[in-house]
N, C-alpha and C positions, 0 to 999 in steps of 0.2 A: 492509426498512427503507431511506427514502431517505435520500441522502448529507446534505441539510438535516439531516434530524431526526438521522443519526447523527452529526454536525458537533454539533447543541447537545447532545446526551448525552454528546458523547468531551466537549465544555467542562464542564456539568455534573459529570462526571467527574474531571477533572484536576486542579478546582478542588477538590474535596473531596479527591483524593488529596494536591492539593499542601500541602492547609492541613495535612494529618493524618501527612508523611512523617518526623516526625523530623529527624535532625541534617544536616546539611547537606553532612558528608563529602564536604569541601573536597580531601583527596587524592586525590578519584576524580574531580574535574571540573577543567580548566581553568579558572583565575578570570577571566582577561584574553581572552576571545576576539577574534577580528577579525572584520570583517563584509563581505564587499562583491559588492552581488546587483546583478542585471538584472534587467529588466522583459519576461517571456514574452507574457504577456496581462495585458491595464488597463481592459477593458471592463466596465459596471455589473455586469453580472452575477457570479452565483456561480459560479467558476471552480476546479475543483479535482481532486483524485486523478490529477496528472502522469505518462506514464511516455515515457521515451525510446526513438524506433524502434532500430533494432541497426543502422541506418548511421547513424543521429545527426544523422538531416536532422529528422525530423519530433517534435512533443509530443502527445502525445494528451490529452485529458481531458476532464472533463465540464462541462456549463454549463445555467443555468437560462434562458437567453435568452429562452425563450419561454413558461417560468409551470414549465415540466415540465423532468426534466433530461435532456438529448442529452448524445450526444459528438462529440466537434470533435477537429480537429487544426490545428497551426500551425506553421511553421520553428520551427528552437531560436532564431533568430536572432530572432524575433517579423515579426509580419506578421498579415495578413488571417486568422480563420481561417476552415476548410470545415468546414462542418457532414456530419457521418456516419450519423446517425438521425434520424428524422422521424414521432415518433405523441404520443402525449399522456399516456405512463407515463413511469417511471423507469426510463432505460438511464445503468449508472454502472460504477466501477471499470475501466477498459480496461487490458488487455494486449495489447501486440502481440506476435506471432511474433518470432522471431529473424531472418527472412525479408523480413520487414513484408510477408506477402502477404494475412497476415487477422490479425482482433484479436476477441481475445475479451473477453465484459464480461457484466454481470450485468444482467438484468433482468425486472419484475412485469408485463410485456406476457399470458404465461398465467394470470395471476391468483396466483401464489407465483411468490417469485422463482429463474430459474434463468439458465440459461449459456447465449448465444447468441452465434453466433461470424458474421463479416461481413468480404469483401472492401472495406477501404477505396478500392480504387480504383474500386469499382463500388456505393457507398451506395445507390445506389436498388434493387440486390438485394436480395432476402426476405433475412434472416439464418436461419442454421442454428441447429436448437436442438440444445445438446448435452448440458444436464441436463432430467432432467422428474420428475413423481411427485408424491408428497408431501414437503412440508420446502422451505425456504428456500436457495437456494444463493449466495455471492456472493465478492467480492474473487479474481477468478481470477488465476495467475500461468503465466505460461509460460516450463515448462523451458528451456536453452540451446539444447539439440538441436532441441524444437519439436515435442516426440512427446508431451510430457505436458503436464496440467496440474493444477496444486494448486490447491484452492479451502475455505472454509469450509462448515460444512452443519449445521444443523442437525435432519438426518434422525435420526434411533431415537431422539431427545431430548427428555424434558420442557421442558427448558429449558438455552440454552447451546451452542455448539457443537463443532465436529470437523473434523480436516482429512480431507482426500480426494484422491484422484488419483485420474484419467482419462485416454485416450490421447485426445490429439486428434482420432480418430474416433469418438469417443465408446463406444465398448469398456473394459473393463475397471475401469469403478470399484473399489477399494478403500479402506478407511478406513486411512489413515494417525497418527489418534493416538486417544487412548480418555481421556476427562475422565468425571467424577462431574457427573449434571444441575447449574445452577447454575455450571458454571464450563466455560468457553472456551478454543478455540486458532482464532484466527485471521489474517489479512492478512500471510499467508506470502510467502517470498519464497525461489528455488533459490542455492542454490553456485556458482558457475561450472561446476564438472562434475557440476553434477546429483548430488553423491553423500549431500548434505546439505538440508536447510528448514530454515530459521530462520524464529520466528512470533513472535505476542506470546499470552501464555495470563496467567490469573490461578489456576494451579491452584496457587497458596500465599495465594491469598486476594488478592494483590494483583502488577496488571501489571505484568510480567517480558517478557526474550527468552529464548527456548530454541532450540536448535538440535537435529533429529531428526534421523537416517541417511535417506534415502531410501525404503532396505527396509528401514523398522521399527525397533521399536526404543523405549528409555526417553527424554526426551527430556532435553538437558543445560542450563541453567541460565548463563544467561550475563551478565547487570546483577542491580542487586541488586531485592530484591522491596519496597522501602519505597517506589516512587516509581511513578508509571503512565511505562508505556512503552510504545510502541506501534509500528506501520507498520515494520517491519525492512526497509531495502534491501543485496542483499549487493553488494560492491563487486565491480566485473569483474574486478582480479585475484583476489579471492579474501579477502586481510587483512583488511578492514575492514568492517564493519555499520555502514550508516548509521542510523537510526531519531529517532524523537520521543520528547520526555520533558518532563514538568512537573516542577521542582522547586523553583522560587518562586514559582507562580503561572500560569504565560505556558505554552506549550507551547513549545520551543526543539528544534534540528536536533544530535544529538550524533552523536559517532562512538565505537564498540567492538571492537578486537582480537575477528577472528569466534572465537577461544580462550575470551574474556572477559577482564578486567583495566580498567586504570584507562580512562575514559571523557575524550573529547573533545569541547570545546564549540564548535560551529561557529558558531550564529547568537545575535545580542544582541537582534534586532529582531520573533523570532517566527518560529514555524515548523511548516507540516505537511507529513504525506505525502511523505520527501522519495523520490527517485530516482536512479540514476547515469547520466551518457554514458557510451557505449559505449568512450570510451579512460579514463574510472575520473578525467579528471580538471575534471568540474564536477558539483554535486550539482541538481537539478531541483526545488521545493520548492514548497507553496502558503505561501500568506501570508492572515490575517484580522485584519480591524480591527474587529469585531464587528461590521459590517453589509454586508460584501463580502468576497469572496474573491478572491484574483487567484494566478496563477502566474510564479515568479522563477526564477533560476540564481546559479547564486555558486561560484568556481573554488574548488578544495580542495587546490589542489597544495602540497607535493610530498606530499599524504599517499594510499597505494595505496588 
């Protein structure tokens, strides 16, 4: 599924969940938030699913520039950006290493989509395939350490998906959660020490964050289940989850105790896919006005 078409389903989406959530429970949100973002990328295009390298020069994401979506990079500071793939399918979702030596991302260049991994400093190399087979593979995230990676699949599945891990050479697959067809866990994101994933799942009927051990395990329940929630980023120290949430309407950038507890409202003005810098203190986010997408930044300090 391309990031366009999953862009109007997550709206589709959020809209119906947001009409359908219930009470508003006011003690679990900040009413007065503040607001105040940068401007990453401003070009026509559809720009979006941000993530920040681990020395916090560079933004990765993806863009429709040319009809198809590539991915690009650009300083955090904004600038020019360089374009990192070049054919006429959809390459999306990027993760870079902890290293920034290679980045991994999802893409239907084999005909189903899988995980292809690619030196940014040398784009014009063939990229590595690191998943294949049957089933869909997509939203990759790479461990701290840079030896794993978690991704969605909807391999053994009628319908729905499952998280998975891989080592970075492509060794060792395992399924890391197990849903009922019909219902999901995906756009994971690691702990700081790898010893935890936090994802979004709708396995109570409606999207939730959960957090799962590493090696396995039930997984724990962390926002409540009346509202869509989605995109979980964990904060570099470790406290705080950043993620997306409808719950007037709009999709907005919150933040939650990685424990769970009461939620904080970061943005007034709209918000997806957000990300962290690597010092934990500005959050990376896309922006959509229904007919463009662009990527911002917005300090979060003093919160970890």
């Amino acid at each position: 599924m391309n990031s366009i078409v999953k862009l109007s389903w997550a709206l589709a989406l959020v809209m119906a969940l947001g009409a359908c959530s219930g009470d508003d429970r006011p003690d679990q949100v900040d009413p007065q938030p503040t607001e105040k973002r940068t401007i990453v990328t401003a070009g026509p295009e559809f720009e979006a699913n941000p993530v920040v390298s681990g020395d916090g020069r560079w933004v990765y994401f993806e863009a429709d520039t040319d009809g198809d979506m590539d991915l690009y990079r650009v300083p955090l500071a904004g600038g020019q950006p360089q374009r990192l793939t070049f054919n006429d399918v959809f390459d999306s979702s990027p993760s870079v290493a902890p290293d920034g030596l290679h980045l991994v991302y999802e893409s239907d260049q084999g005909g189903h989509r899988h995980l292809y991994i690619l030196d940014p400093a040398h784009p014009a190399d063939a990229p590595r395939p690191l998943t294949g087979g049957p089933g869909d593979d997509g939203s990759p995230a790479w461990s701290p350490a840079g030896d794993l990676i978690v991704f969605e699949s909807n391999r053994g599945k009628a319908d729905g998906t499952d998280l998975y891990l891989i080592a970075a050479d492509g060794t060792g697959m395992r399924r890391l959660t197990t849903t009922p067809d019909g219902r999901y866990c995906r756009t994971a994101d690691w702990s700081p020490d790898a010893s935890q994933v936090v994802y979004e799942s709708n396995a109570t009927g409606w999207s939730a964050l959960y957090t799962v051990d590493a090696a396995g395990g039930k997984g724990v329940q962390i926002t409540p289940d009346n509202y869509y929630e989605g995109h979980p980023a964990w904060s570099p120290l470790g406290a705080r989850i950043a993620f997306e949430s409808v719950r007037d309407g709009t999709s907005q950038i919150f933040l939650v105790a990685a424990g769970g507890g009461p939620l904080t409202q970061l943005t007034v003005l709209g918000g997806y896919w957000p990300q962290w810098t690597p010092d934990g203190h500005t959050i990376v986010y896309g922006v959509f006005d229904g007919a463009n997408a662009d990527v911002v930044s917005m300090p979060v300090d003093p919160l970890p």
